[in-house]
N, C-alpha and C positions, 0 to 999 in steps of 0.2 A: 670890734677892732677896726682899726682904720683905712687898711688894707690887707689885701690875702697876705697870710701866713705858710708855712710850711717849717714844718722840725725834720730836721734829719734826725734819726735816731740810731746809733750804732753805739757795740761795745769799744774800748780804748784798741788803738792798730789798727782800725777795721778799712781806714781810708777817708771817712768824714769829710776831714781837711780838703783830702788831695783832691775827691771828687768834688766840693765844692768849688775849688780853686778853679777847676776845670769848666764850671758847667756856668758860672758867671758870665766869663768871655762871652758865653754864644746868647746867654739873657739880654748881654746889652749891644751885642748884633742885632737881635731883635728890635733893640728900641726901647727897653726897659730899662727903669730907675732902679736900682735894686739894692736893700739893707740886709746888710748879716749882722745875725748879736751871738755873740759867743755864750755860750752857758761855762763856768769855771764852778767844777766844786768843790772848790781850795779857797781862801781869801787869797788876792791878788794884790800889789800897789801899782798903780801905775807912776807915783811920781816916786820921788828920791827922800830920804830921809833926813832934814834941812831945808829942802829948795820952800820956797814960797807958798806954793800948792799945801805940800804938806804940814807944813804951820799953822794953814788957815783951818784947815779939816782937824787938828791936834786941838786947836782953840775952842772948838765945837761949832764950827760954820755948817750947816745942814746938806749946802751942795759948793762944791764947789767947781769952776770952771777955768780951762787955757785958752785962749786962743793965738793965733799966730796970719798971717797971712793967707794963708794955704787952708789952713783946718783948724778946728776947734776939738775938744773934748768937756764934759760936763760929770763930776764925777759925785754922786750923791751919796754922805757918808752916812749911809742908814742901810739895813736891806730893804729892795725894791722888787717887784713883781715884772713878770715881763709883760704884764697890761701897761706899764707905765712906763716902761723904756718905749712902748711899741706907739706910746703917746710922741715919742720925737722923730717916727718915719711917717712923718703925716708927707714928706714927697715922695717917697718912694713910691714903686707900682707894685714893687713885691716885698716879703720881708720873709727871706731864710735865718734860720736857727738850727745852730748845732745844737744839741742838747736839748733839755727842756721836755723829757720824755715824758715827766708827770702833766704837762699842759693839755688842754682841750684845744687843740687844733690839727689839722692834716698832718701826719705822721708818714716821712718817707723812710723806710726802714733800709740800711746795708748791712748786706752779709757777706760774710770770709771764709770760707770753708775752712780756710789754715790756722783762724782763733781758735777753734776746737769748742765756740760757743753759738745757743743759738738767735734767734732773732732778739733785740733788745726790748722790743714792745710786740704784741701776740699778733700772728698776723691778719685777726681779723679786728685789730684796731690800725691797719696800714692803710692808708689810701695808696702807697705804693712799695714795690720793695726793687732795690737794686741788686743785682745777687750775682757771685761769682760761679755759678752751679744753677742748673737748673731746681727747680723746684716748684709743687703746689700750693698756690695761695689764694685764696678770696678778690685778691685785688691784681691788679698789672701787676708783672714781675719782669725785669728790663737788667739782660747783661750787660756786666761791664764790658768796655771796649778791652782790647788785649794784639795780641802775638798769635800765631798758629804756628807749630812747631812741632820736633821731634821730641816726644820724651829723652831717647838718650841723648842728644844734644844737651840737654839740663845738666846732666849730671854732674854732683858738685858744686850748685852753682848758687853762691849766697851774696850778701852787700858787700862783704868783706872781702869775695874772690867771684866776681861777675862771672860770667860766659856771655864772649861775643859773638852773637851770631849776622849774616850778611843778608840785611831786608831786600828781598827780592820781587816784591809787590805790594800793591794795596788791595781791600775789597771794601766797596760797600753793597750796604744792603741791598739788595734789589741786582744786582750785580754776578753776572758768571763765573766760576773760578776758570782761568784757562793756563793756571800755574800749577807746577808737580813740583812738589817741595823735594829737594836733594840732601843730604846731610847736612847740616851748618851753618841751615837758610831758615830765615823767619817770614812769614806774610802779616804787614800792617791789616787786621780787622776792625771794623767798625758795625757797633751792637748791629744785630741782624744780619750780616752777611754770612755768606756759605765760608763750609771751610777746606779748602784746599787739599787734593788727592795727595797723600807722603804725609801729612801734616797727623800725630794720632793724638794731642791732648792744645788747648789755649791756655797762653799768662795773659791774665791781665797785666794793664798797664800799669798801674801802679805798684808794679813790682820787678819794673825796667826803669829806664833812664828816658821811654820813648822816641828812643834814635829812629831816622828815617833811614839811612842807607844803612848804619852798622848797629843794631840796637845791643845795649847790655842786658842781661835779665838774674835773676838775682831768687831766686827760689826752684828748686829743683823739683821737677813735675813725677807723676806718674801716668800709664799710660790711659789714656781716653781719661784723665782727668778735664773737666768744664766742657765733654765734648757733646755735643747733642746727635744721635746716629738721625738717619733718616727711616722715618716711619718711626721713630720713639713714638709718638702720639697716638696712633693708631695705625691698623694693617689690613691691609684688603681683605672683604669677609669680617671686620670688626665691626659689633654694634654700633653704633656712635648714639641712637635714639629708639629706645623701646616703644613699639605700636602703640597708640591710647595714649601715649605721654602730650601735656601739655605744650607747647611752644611756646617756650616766655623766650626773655631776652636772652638767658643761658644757653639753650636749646636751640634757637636760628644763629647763634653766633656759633656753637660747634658746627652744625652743619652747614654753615657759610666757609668756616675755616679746612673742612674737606674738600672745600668745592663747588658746593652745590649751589643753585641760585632758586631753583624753586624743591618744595616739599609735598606729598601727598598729604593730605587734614581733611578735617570731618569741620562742615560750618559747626558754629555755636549752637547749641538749643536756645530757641528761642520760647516763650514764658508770656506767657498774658497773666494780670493779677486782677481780682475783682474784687471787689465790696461791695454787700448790699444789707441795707437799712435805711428806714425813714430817718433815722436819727443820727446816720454819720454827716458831718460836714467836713470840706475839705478846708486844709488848714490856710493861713490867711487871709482870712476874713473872723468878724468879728463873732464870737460864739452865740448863736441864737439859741434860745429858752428852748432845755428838753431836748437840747443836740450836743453830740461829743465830735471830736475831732478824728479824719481818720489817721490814726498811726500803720493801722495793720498795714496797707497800702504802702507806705513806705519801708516799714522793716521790711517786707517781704519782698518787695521789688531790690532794696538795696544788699539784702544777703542772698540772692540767685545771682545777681551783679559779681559780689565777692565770690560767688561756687565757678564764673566765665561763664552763666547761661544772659542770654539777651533778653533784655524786657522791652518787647515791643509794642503793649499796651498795658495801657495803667485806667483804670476805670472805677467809677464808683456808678449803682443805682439805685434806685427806691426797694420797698417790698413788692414788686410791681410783676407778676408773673410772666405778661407778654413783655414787658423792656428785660428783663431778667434772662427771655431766651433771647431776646436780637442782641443782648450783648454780646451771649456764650457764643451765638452762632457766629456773630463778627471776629468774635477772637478765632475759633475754629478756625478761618479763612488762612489763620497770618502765624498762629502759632502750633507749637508741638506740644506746648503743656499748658495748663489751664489750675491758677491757682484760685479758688473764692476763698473769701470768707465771709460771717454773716450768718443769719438766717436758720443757727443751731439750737435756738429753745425752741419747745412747746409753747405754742401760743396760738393766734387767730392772727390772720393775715386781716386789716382793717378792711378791705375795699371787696373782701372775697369771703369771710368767715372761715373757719375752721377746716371746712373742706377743702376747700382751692389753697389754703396757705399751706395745706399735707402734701402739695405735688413738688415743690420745692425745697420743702425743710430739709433740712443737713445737706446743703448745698456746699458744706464747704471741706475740703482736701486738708 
């Protein structure tokens, strides 16, 4: 594709529209080009039935096009893929889409508590979800912006009969609340900010008018509905990381997110791996008469890799009794585990006969 993508993906009501409408504005604050393609899953016309356009596409013309001063359209009377609409944002820098849930590309999912449905695509096919409620997902999950308010102040309160209540502040994120909400009063939020003492559930915005001094709102709340308590996540004396657990990215980001900036850990085990044979060679170079390649040396080394132990040498020697112990002995120095292999038939050692090859055989783990 020509440029990043991204689908919104939500059920019909959920806001789609509204948050795109929204989230534009500040794309091209930033300095971004940006295309939206509508997904419709109805046949649509955009021209009139008579006007010129539509006579030409009636006749059987493959695409047809307007333009005007200002702006053009191109309208192609066939179905089309969205590979190939996505062929005409060759300027853009981004390109959102509503819709388009069946496509192979970054899936931003929203959700509505009040559809009574749930995610539109699974949320471990999200790169992101918007969501009016907290909740568990594999990926970011990013509230909407809203109202902090009184439940009973709601009551009653739909598009057809508002309630208006008197905005008494703003908060953003990162931001102290030093407002006590009174009967009647709403505080302007923005995603991540605290929520104001008196205040026990949040509207989103898209279910106001977004008034700054007098906001209307327009769905009736319950109470600690969208609210996040403090200490939801975890409480003093909570586990956050079981002893022996691994520290991936999961795991230093919970205990970043508590607080913490360093952790107690155990180093790596670190692995020395050995091969010995007259007849391994190692690989890139060309194979000499009555020599194989050494593989073992690599799988072994690169699945201790995979288990997190460190491989701090990697070695190959002859059948050679004394290089055989100054190897063991060098890795001794540097590691904690010692893998060979090699060296497991019955045989005759060449440079030492049968007896000296008996002091090493089955040298290997």
């Amino acid at each position: 594709m020509p440029v990043p993508v991204f689908t919104f993906a939500a059920w019909s009501n959920t806001g789609k529209t509204t948050y795109l409408e929204k989230l534009i504005p500040l794309l091209k604050r930033a300095g971004l080009r940006v295309a939206v393609v509508k997904h419709d899953a109805h046949d649509f016309q955009l021209d009139q039935p008579g006007k010129d356009t539509w006579r030409f596409a009636r006749a059987g013309a493959d695409v047809v096009a307007i333009a005007s001063g200002s702006r053009y359209a191109m309208m192609a009377c066939r179905p089309v893929t969205l590979e190939e609409i996505l062929r005409q944002t060759r300027d853009a820098d981004l390109v959102l889409t509503e819709g388009f849930k069946q496509e192979h590309c970054p899936k931003i999912a929203l959700y509505r508590a009040a559809s009574g449905k749930g995610l539109a695509v699974p949320p471990e096919a999200c790169f992101a979800i918007v969501s009016d409620t907290a909740m568990e997902a594999p990926c970011p999950v990013f509230p909407l912006d809203g109202y902090a308010l009184r439940a009973a102040d709601s009551a009653g309160a739909c598009r057809e009969r508002p309630v208006s209540l008197w905005v008494v502040g703003k908060l953003y994120a990162g931001q102290e609340s030093r407002v006590s909400l009174a009967p009647g009063q709403a505080v302007r939020l923005m995603t991540g900010s605290m929520i104001p003492s008196g205040a026990d559930c949040v509207l989103r915005q898209e279910d106001t008018d977004e008034g700054e001094d007098v906001v209307q709102i327009y769905q009736e709340l319950r109470p600690y509905s969208n609210f996040c308590r403090r200490g939801e996540e975890y409480g003093a004396g909570g586990l956050l990381l079981p002893a022996g657990c691994v520290v991936d990215p999961t795991g230093a980001a919970v205990a970043a997110g508590a607080g913490f900036a360093d952790l107690p850990v155990r180093r790596r085990l670190r692995a020395a791996v050995v091969s010995t044979g007259d007849e391994v060679q190692q690989p890139g170079r060309p194979l000499r008469p009555g020599k194989i390649y050494d593989s073992n040396t690599t799988y072994l080394s690169a699945r201790l890799r995979q288990l997190g132990v460190d491989v701090v040498r990697r070695a190959s020697v002859p059948d050679d009794l004394d290089r055989t112990v100054a190897e063991l002995a060098r890795c001794a120095g540097m590691a904690d585990l010692i893998l060979t292999t090699g060296g497991v038939s019955v045989g005759q050692d060449p440079s030492a006969g049968p007896v000296r090859e008996s002091v090493f055989r089955g040298g290997s783990l």
